[in-house]
C-alpha positions as CSV (number, residue, x, y, z in Angstrom):
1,X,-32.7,-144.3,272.6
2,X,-32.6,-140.7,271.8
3,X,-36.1,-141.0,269.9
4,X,-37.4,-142.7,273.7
5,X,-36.1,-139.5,275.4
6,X,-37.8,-137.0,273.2
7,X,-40.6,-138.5,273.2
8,X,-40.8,-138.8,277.0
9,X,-39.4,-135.3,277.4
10,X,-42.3,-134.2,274.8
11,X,-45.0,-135.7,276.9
12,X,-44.0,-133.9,280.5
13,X,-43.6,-130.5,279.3
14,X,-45.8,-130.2,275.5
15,X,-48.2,-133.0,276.1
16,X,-47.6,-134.6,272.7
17,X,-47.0,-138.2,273.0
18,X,-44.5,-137.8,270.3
19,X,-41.6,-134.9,269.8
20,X,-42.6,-134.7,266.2
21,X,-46.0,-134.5,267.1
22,X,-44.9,-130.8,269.0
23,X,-43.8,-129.3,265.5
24,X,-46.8,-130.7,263.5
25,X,-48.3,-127.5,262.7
26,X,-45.1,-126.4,260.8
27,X,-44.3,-129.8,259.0
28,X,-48.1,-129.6,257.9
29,X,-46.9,-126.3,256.1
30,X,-44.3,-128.1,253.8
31,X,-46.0,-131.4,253.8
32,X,-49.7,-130.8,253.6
33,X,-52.1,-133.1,255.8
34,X,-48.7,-134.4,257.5
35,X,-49.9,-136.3,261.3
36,X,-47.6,-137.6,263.5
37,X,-48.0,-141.4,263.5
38,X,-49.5,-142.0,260.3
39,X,-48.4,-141.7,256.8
40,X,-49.0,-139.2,254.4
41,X,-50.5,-140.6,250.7
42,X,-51.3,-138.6,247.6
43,X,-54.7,-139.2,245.6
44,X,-53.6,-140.4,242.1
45,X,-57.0,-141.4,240.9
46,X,-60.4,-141.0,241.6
47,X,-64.0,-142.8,240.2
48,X,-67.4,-143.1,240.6
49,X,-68.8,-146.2,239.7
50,X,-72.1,-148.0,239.3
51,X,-73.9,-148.7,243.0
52,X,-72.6,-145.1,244.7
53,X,-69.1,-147.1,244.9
54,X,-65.4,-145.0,244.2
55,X,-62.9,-146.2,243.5
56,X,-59.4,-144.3,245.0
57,X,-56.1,-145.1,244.0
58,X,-53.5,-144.3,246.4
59,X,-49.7,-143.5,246.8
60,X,-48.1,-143.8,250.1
61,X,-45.2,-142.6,251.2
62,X,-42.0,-144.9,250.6
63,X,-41.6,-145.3,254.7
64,X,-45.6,-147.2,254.5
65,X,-45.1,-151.3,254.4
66,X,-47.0,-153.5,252.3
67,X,-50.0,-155.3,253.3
68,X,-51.3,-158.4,253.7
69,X,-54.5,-159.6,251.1
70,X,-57.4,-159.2,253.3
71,X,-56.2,-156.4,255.5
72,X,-57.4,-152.7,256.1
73,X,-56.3,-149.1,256.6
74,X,-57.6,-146.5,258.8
75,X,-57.4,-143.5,256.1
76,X,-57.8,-140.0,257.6
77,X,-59.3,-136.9,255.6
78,X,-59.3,-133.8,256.2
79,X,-62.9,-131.9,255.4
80,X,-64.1,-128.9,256.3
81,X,-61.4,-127.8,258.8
82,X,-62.4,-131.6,260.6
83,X,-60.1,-134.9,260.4
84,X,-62.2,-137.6,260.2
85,X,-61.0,-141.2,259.8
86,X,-62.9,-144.4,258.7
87,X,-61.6,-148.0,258.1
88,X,-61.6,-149.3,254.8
89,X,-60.2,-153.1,253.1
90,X,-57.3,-152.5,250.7
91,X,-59.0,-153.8,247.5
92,X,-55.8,-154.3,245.4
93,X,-53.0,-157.1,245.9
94,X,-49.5,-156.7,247.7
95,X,-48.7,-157.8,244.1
96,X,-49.7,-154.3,242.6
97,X,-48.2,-152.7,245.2
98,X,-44.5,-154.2,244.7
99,X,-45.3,-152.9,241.2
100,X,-46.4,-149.6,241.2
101,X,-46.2,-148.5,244.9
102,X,-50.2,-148.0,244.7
103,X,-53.2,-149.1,246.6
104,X,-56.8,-149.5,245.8
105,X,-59.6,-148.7,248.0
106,X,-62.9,-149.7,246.6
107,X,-65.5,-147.6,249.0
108,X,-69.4,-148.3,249.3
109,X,-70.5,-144.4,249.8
110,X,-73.7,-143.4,252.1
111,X,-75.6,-140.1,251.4
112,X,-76.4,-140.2,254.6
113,X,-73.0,-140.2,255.8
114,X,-70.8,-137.9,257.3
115,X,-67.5,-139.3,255.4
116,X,-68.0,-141.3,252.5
117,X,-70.1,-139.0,250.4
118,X,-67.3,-136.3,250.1
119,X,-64.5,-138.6,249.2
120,X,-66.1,-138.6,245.9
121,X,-66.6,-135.2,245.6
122,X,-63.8,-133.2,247.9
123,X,-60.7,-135.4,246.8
124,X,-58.9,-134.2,244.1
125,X,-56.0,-135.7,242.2
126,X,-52.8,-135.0,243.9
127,X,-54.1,-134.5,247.2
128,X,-53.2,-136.0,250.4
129,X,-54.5,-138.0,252.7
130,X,-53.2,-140.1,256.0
131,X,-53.3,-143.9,256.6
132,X,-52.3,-145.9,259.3
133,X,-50.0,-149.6,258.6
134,X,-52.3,-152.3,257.7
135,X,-53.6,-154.4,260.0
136,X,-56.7,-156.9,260.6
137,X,-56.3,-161.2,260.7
138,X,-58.9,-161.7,257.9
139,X,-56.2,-163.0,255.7
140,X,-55.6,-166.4,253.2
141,X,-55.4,-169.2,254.8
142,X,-52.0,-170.7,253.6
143,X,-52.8,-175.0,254.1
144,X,-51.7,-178.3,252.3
145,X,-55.1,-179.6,252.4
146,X,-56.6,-182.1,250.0
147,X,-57.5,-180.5,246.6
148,X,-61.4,-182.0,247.4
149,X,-61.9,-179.6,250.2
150,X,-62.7,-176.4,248.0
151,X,-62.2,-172.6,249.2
152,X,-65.8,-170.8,249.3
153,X,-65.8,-167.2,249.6
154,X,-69.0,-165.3,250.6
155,X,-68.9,-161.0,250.5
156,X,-72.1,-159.1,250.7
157,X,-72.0,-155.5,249.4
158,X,-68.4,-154.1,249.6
159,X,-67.4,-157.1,251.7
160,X,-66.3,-158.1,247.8
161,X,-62.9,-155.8,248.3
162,X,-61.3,-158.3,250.8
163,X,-62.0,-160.9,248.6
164,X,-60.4,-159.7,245.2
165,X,-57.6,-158.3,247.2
166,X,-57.0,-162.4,248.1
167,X,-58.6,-163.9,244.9
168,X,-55.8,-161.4,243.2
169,X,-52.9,-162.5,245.2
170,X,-53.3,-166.0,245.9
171,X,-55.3,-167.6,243.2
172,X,-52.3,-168.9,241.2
173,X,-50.6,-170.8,244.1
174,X,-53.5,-172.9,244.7
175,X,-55.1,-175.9,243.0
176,X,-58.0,-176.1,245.0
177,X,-61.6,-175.5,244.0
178,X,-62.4,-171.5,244.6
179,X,-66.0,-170.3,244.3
180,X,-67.3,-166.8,245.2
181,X,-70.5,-165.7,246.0
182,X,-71.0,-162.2,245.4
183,X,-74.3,-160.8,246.5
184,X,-75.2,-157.0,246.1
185,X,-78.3,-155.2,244.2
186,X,-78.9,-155.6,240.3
187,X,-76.4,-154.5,238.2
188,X,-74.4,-152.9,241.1
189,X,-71.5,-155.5,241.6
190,X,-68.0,-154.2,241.4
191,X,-65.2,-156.1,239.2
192,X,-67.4,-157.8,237.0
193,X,-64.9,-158.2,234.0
194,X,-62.0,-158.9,236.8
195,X,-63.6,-161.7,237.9
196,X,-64.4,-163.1,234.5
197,X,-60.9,-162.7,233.6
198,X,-59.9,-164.8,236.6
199,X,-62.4,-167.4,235.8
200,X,-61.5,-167.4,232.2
201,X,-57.6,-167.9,233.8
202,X,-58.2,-170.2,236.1
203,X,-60.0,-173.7,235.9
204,X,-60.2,-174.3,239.4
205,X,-62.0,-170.5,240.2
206,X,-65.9,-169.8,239.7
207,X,-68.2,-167.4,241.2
208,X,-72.1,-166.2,241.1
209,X,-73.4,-162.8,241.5
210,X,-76.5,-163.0,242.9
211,X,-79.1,-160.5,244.5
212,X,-80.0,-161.1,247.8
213,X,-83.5,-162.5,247.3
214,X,-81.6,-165.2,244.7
215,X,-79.0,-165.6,247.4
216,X,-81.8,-166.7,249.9
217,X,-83.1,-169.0,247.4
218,X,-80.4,-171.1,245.8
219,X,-78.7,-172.6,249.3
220,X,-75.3,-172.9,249.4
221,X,-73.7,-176.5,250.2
222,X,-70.7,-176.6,252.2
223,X,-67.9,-179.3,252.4
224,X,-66.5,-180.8,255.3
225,X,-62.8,-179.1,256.3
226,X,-63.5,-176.8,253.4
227,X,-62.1,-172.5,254.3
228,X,-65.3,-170.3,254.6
229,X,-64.4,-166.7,253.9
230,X,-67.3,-164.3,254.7
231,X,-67.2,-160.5,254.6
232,X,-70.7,-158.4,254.5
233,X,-73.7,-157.4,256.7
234,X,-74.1,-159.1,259.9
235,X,-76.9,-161.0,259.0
236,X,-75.1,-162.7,256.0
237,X,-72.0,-163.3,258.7
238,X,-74.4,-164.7,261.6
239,X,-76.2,-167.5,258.9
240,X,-72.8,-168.2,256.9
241,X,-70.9,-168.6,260.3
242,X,-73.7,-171.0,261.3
243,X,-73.3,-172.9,258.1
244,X,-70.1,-173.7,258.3
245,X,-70.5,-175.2,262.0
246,X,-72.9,-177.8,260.9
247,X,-71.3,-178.6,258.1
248,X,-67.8,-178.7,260.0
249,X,-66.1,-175.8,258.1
250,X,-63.5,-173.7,258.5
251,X,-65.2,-170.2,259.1
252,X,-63.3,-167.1,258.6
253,X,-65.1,-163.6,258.9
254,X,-64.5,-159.7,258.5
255,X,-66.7,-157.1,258.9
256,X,-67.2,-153.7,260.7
257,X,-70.1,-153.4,263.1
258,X,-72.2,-150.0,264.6
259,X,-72.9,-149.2,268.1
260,X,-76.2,-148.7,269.2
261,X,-77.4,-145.5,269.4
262,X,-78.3,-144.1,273.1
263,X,-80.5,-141.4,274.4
264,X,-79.0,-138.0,273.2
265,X,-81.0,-136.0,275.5
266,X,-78.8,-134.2,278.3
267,X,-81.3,-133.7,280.7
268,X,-81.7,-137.6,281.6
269,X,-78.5,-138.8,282.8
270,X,-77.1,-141.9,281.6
271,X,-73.9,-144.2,282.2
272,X,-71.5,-145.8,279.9
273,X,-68.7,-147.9,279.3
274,X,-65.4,-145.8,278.1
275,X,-62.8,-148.5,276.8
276,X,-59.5,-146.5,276.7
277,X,-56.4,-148.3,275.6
278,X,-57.8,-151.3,276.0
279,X,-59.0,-150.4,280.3
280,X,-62.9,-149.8,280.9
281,X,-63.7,-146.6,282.8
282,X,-67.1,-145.4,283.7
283,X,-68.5,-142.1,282.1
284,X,-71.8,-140.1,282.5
285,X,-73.4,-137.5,279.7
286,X,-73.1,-135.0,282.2
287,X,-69.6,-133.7,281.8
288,X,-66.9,-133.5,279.0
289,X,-65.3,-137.1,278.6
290,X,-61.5,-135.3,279.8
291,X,-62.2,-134.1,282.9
292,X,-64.1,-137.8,283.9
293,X,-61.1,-139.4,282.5
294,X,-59.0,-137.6,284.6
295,X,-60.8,-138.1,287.7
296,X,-60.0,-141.7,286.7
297,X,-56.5,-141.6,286.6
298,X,-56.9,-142.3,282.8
299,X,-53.8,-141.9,281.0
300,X,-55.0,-138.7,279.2
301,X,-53.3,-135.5,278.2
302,X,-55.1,-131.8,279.0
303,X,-53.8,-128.8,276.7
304,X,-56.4,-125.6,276.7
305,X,-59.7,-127.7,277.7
306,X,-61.6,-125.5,275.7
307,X,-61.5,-127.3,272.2
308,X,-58.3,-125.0,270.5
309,X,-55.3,-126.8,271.1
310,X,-55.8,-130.6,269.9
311,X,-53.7,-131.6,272.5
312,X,-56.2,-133.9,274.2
313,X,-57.6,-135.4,270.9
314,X,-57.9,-139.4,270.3
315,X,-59.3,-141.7,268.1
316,X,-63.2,-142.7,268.9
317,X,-63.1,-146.0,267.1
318,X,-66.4,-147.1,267.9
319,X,-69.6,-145.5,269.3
320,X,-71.5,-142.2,269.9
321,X,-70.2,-138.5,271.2
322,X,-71.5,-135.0,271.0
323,X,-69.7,-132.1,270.2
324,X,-70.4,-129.5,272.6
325,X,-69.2,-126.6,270.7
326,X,-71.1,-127.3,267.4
327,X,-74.1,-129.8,268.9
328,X,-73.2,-132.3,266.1
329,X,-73.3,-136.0,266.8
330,X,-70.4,-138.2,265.5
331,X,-71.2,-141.0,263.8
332,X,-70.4,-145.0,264.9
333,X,-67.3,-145.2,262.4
334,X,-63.7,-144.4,263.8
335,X,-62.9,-140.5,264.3
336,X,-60.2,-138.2,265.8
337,X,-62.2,-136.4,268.8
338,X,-61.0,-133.9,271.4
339,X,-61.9,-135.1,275.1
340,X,-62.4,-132.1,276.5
341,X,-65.4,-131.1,274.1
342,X,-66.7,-134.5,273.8
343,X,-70.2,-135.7,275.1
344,X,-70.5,-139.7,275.5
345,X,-73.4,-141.0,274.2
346,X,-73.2,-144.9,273.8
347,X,-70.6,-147.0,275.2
348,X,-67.2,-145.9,273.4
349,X,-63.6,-147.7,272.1
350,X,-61.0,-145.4,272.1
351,X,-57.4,-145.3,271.6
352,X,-54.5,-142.8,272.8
């Protein structure tokens, strides 16, 4: 009740949707990279590996609950002076984590990118990051099926880290056949000796790691009622999802998808499609997305409306903006924005 109150009494007269949120810059000072809503976790290890993959280990804060195999994070990093927040599939079990109160994120990195390539680089052991609860529905399947109707798995790329996390957890409560398919470049699949352990373990678990071009050629044959777990580029998805239709299969599927990119130039005016909180408002590249949102009646909050105070920032989780202070274009991932400085580009998913 009390917690309600301040909250509510934050919002009228600091416009911080929490109270704790009002006194973040001076928590931040004993607890570094400390955000309201999230929870803080220190960097214990960090590796490169073959394919531009790294591997982090995490440690979250004791308040942080466990996950479920399959599920992802939002994990937030600070570079540069800019928060930046991407989703990522917790590659470990629950199992290791009622061990050792760590997580393992297993992260495909992108030159190209804005995020991934400095989590190599810019994370150093005993830093800290935020992460939001786990969440996503792209978990095991618990069933008392016949043992004939066999558990397929498909991952494409880093699709593999949803996979181990549930090969890891659930592989020795079930008799059923299980057979990955793990399809990536030459020589650039991750868990190799993990998953010959497992196989060497367990009977009733196989896999193939296959390039994409052997993939294509060797067809897989699906079972009637059998679970078809699919995580990877759309393409793989779209003709595994199909699959499993004709063959009257149980289709399961996670993945992560990018918006289309839309004309960045100012000068031609275009409309889009601002999803906020889960209600559609219209927005042009005209004007800063706040002050459209306000004329909305969106359920936004203004603090300077010149890009210093945070007080009007919320998370772009998919689609384009500009910055209009620095001219940089965000990329399609999930990222902390500020409204009042933000440029729509594409049609945008956003969250308060």
């Amino acid at each position: 009740m009390l917690s309600t109150t301040l909250n509510k009494l934050s919002l009228w007269f600091s416009h911080h949707s929490a109270f704790s949120g009002y006194f973040e810059p001076v928590i931040q000072r004993v607890k570094p990279a400390w955000r309201q809503g999230l929870y803080r976790a220190q960097v214990l290890n960090v590796t490169k590996t073959i394919g531009s993959f790294v591997h982090i280990t995490l440690q979250p804060q004791h308040q942080w609950k466990a996950h479920k195999a399959g599920q992802h994070i939002e994990l937030t990093a600070e570079f540069n002076g800019r928060l930046l927040t991407r989703i990522f599939t917790i590659a470990s079990s629950p199992e290791q984590y009622a061990k050792d109160k760590t997580i393992t994120l297993v992260i495909k990195t992108n030159e190209l990118g804005r995020f991934t390539p400095q989590l190599a680089d810019e994370l150093t052991i005993n830093s800290w990051v935020n992460i939001s609860a786990a969440q996503g529905e792209f978990v095991f399947q618990q069933s008392n099926k016949p043992l004939e109707n066999p558990i397929v798995m498909l991952a494409g790329g880093s699709g593999i880290t949803p996979m181990m996390s549930m090969l890891s957890e659930h592989i020795s409560a079930t008799n059923s056949p299980m057979y990955l398919r793990y399809i990536a470049p030459l020589n650039e699949h991750q868990f190799v000796e993990q998953l010959e352990s497992l196989a060497k373990q367990h009977s009733h678990f196989t896999f193939d790691l296959m390039t994409r071009s052997e993939h294509k050629s060797q067809p897989l044959t699906l079972l009637a009622n059998s679970d078809v777990y699919c995580c990877g580029p759309q393409g793989l998805m779209s003709d595994i999802e199909t699959l499993s239709k004709d063959a009257g299969a149980n289709f399961y599927q996670e993945h992560f998808s990018l918006a289309p990119i839309v004309n960045d130039d100012s000068a031609t005016e275009i409309e889009v499609t601002v999803t906020l909180n889960g209600n559609a408002f219209t927005a042009s590249n005209q004007q800063n997305l706040l002050i459209q949102l306000e004329s909305q009646n969106a359920p936004v909050i203004r603090g300077c409306g010149i890009g210093v105070c945070h007080q009007c920032h919320c998370t772009k989780k998919s689609g384009l903006v500009k910055n209009l202070l620095t001219g940089d274009v965000s990329d399609s991932g999930e990222q902390i924005i500020q409204l009042c400085i933000s440029q729509p580009l594409s049609d945008l998913e956003m969250s308060i």
